[in-house]
Structures are given as C-alpha cells and as structure tokens.
RODO-2510 file (C-alpha; in nm, 4 decimals, decimal comma):
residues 175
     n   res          X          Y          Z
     1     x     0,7173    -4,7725    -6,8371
     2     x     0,5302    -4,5474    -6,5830
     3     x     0,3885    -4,3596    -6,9133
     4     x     0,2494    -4,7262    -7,0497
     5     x     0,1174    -4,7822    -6,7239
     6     x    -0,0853    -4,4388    -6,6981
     7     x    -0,2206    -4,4719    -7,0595
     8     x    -0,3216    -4,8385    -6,9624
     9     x    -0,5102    -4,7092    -6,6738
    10     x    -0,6592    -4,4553    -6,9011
    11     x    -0,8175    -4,6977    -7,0844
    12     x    -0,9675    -4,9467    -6,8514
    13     x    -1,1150    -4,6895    -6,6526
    14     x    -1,3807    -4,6782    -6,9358
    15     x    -1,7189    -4,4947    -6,8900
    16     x    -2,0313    -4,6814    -6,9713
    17     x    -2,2740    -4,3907    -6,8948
    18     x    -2,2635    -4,0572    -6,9187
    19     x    -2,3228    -3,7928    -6,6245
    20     x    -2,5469    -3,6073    -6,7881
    21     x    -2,7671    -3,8856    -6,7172
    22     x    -2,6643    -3,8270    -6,3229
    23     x    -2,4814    -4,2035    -6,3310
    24     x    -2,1131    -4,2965    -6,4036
    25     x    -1,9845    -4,6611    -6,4645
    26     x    -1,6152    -4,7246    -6,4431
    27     x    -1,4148    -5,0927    -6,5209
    28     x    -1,1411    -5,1260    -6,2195
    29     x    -0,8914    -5,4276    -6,3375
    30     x    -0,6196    -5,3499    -6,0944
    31     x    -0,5421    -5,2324    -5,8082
    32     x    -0,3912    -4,9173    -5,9884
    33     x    -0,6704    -4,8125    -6,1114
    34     x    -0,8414    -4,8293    -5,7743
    35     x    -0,5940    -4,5395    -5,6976
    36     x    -0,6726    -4,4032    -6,0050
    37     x    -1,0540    -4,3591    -5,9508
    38     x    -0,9728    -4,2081    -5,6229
    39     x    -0,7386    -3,9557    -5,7325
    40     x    -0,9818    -3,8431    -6,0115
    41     x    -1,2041    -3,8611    -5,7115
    42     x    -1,0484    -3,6297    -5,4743
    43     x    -1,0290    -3,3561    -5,7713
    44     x    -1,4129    -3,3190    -5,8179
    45     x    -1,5292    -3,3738    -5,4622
    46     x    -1,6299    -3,0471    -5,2565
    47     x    -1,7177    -2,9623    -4,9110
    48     x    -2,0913    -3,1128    -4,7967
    49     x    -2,0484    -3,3682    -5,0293
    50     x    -2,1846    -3,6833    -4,8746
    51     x    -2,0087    -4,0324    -5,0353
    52     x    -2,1796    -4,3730    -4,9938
    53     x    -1,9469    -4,6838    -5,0825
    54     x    -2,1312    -4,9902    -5,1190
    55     x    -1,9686    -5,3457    -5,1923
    56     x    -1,8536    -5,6538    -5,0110
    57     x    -1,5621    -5,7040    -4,8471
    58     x    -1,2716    -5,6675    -5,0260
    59     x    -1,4253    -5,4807    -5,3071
    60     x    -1,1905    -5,1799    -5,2723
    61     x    -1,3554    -4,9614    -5,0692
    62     x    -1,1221    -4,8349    -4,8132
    63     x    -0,8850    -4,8311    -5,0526
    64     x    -1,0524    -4,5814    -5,2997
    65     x    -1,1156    -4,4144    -4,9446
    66     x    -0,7204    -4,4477    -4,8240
    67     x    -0,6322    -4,2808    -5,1967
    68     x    -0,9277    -3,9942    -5,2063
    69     x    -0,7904    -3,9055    -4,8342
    70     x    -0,3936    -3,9196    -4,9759
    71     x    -0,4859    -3,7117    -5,2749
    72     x    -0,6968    -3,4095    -4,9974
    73     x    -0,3172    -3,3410    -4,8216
    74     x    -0,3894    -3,6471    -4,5612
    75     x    -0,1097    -3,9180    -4,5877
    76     x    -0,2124    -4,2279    -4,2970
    77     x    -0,5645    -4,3441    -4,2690
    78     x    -0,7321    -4,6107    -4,1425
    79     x    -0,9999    -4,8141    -4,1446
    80     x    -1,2327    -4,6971    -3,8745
    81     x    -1,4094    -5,0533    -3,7954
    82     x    -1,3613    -5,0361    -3,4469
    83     x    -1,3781    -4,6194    -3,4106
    84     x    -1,6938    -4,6277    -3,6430
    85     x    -1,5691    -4,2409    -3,7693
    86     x    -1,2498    -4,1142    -3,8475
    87     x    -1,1605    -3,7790    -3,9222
    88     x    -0,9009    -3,6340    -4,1165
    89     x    -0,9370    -3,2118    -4,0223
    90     x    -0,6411    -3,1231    -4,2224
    91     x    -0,6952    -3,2185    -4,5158
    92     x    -0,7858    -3,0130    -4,7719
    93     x    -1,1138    -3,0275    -4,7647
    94     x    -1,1731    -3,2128    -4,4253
    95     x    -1,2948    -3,5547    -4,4401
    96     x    -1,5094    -3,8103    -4,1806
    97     x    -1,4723    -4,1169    -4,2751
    98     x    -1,7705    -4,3648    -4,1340
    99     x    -1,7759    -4,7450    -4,1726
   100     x    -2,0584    -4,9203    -4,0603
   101     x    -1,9648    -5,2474    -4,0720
   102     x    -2,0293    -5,3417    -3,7426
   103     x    -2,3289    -5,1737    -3,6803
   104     x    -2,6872    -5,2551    -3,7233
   105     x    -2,9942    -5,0157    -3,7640
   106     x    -2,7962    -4,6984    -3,7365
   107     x    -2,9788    -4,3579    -3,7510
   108     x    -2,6905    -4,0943    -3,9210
   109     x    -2,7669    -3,8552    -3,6075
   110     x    -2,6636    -4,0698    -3,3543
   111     x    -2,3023    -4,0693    -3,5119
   112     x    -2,3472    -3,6810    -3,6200
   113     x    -2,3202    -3,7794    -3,9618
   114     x    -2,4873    -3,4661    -4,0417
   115     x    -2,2750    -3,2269    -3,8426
   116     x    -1,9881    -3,2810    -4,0528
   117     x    -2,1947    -3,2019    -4,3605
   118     x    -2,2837    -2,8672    -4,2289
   119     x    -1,9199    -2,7906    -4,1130
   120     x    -1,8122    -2,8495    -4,4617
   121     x    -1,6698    -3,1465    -4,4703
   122     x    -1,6554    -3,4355    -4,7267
   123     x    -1,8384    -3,7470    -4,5289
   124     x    -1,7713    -4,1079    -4,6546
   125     x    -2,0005    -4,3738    -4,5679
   126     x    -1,8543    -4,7326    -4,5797
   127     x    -2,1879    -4,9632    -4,5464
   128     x    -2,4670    -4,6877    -4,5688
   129     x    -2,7019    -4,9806    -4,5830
   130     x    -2,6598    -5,0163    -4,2356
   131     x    -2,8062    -4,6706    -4,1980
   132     x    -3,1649    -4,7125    -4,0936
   133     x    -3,2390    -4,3595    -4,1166
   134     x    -3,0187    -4,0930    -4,3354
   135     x    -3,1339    -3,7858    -4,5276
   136     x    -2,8148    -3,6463    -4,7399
   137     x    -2,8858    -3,3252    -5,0113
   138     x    -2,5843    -3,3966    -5,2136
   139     x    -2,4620    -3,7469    -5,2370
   140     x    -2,3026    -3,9795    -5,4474
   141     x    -2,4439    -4,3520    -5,4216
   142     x    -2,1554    -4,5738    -5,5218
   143     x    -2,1598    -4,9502    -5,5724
   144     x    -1,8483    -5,1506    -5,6336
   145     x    -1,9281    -5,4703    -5,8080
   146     x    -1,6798    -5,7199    -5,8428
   147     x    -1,7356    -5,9451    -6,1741
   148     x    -1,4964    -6,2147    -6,0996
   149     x    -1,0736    -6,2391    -6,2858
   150     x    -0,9909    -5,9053    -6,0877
   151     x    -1,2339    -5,7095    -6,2780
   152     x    -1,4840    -5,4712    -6,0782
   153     x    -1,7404    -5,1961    -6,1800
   154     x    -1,7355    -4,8920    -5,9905
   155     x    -2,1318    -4,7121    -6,0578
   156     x    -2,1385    -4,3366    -5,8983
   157     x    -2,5670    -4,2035    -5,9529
   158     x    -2,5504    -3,8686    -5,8131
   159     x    -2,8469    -3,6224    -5,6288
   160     x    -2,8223    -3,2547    -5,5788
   161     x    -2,6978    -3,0038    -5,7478
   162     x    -2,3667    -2,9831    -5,6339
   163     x    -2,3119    -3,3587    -5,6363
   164     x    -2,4327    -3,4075    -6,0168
   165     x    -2,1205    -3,0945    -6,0871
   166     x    -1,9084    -3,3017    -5,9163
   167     x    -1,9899    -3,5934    -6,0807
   168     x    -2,0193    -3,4301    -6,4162
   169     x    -1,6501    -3,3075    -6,3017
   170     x    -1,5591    -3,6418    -6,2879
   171     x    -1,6612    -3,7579    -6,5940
   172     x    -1,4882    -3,4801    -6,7836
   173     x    -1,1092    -3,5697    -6,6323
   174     x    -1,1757    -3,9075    -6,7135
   175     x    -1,2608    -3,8640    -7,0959
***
C-alpha cells in the first residue's frame, strides 16, 4: 500500500516545464503530495537561499513550509502570524521563516530579512507581496495556484546562480 501510494505521488507531481528554462510547474492533488514537494524541497535547498511562497489562504503554504522545516532536522513549527519570523537554528541548514500576512508595506530590513541571508540561512517568505522593498540574489518565486476539485499548481522561476542549481536539483529528483 505505502509503495502504491509513493508511485501515485510520483506521478501527479508532474513537471510542465523544464529548469533549464529557470521555471518548474508541479500538479499537487493531495495533501501528500504537498509533503512530497517539500521533502524534494528540503534536498535541493542551500544556505542563502531566499524562498517566496505566494497563494491564498489555504493554498498549502505553511504546510510545504511545516514539511521543508521537518525534512532540515526541525520537528514543531509554526505559523509565525503573530511573531512575523520564526527561526528554526538547528536545523540543518537553519531556517527563518517570515509570514507577512499581517503586515502592510514592509521593507525586508526592518525585519532583517537580509541578515539571515548573510548568516547562511534558508529564509522563507510567506506573502512577499507585502514586501514593499526586497532585493534577494538567489531566490525562488513560488506561486501556489489552486484550480478548484483539490487540484493546485505549484510554479518555482528561479534567479541566481545558486538558486537555478537548486532548482535544476529539484527537477532532477523529481524525474
């Protein structure tokens, strides 16, 4: 059963584009392969890597978040909503989680976003929209899309050098 269930998620988690291009486009249809994504996620990512998740409410992003944190050595996370940045120092490869939900017209430097970048740490961004003023090297802009019956797309376009290897990292454990 759990093999079924692996090669299933194997399959949705199909790839529209290639990273060669500098995109990726992945079909989520469960829960599972939310997880999924993240693991395969958390394998690729490296240290000053800067991740924006976009998408509305309930579109999985603290989840994918929850799983790439799980997968980097740290087992309870939260949302930060109210804290605005959590961090997670013994992980792996330490990791500041930022959602901007509640915030409006942010500037990056007034939360240190940039700080953690140059410590080495991997920095998520929950609502980088809100972000009025942000310059990241190496980032991934992901947008989760949902599509309505369960089924979302999950789009990664990557800038940077090191972000378009870890993306092109990415795409090869997910052939």
């Amino acid at each position: 059963m759990r093999c079924l269930l692996f090669l299933r998620n194997l399959l949705i988690m199909r790839r529209v584009q290639t990273a060669s291009e500098g995109k990726l486009l992945f079909t989520l249809e469960s829960l599972n392969d939310t997880k999924l994504l993240g693991k395969r996620i958390s394998e690729c990512v490296v240290p000053g890597l800067t991740l924006l998740l976009e998408g509305q409410l309930g579109a999985g992003k603290t989840t994918l978040v929850r799983e790439i944190c799980r997968e980097l050595g740290w087992k309870r996370t939260c949302s930060p909503s109210f804290s605005l940045v959590n961090e997670y120092a013994r992980a792996r490869i330490p990791v500041a989680h930022a959602d901007l939900y509640r915030v409006e017209n942010a500037d990056a430097r007034d939360f240190g976003l940039d700080d953690y970048l140059d410590d080495g740490w991997l920095l998520i961004v929950e609502w980088p929209e809100r972000l009025e003023r942000a310059d990241f090297s190496e980032v991934w802009h992901c947008l989760f899309k949902n599509h309505g019956n369960g089924t979302r797309t999950f789009s990664v376009r990557a800038a940077g050098v090191s972000a378009r290897n870890a993306l092109a990292r990415l795409e090869k454990i997910s052939e």
